[in-house]
Every structure is written in C-alpha cells, then in structure tokens.
N, C-alpha and C positions, 0 to 999 in steps of 0.2 A: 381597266375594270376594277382595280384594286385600290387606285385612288379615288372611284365614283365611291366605293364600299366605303373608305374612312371619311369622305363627305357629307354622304349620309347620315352616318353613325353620330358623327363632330356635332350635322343641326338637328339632330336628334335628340341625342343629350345637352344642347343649348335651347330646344323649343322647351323639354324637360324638367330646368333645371329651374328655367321661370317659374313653371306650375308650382314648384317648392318652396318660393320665398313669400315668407308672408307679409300681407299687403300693410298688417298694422301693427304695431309692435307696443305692446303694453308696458311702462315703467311699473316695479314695485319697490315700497317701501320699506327701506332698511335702517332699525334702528337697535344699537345696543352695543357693547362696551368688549374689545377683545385683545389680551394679553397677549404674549409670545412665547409663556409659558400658562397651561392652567392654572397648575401649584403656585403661582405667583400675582395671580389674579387680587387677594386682599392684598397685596403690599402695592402695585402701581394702582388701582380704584378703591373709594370711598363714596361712600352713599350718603349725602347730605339732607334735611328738611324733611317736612311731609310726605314728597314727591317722592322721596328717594333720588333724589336726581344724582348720577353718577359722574364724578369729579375725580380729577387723579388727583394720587396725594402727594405729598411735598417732594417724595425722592422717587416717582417712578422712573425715571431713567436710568437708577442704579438698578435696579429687579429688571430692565429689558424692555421697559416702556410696550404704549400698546396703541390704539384705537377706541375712539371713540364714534359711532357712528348716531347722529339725530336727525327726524326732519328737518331739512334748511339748511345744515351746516353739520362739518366734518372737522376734526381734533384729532393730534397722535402730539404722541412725547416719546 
C-alpha cells in the first residue's frame, strides 16, 4: 500500500512538473561594458567617437580586465 502511495505521488509530481515548463522561451538582449572592480571601471574602458562606443584601453589587464557585452559579439581582457 505504501509503495502504490509513493507511485502515485512520483506521476503526480511528474504530470506536474510538465504543466511548469514553458513552451517558449524568450532570448533578451544584453549589451554593455563590466569591470571586476567598479572603482576601476575608467582605467580598463574608454569611450571613443560620436557613438561613444566602449573600448578597453591599452592596460586593462593590469586594473583586472573586464567584459564587454554588444549585439553580435562578445570581448573580455
């Protein structure tokens, strides 16, 4: 009787668990520029042009390097 009870319970919480995954799963997008320390943030990025578009500058791997996240493509030093 005791092993009908954990049978039950087991496709219970397996009929269950179905109901809770979702069918579609949305990408979003991530874009923008993160150090390893904040207070160190000017000395590995620099903002160049119009755009401002965000560049590391000559030494960030001595300040602890960082990330770079843009549409399309992804950067770390």
């Amino acid at each position: 009787m005791i092993a009908l009870r954990k049978l039950v319970l087991a496709a219970a919480i397996a009929a269950g668990s179905g109901l809770s995954i979702p069918q579609q799963v949305n990408a979003f997008e991530l874009t923008g520029a993160w150090a390893t320390s904040a207070d160190q943030c000017s000395k590995v990025f620099a903002r160049k042009g119009r755009a401002n578009q965000v560049n590391f500058t000559n030494f960030s791997g001595v300040y602890g390097g960082g990330f770079i996240a843009e549409e399309g493509n992804s950067r770390a030093a």
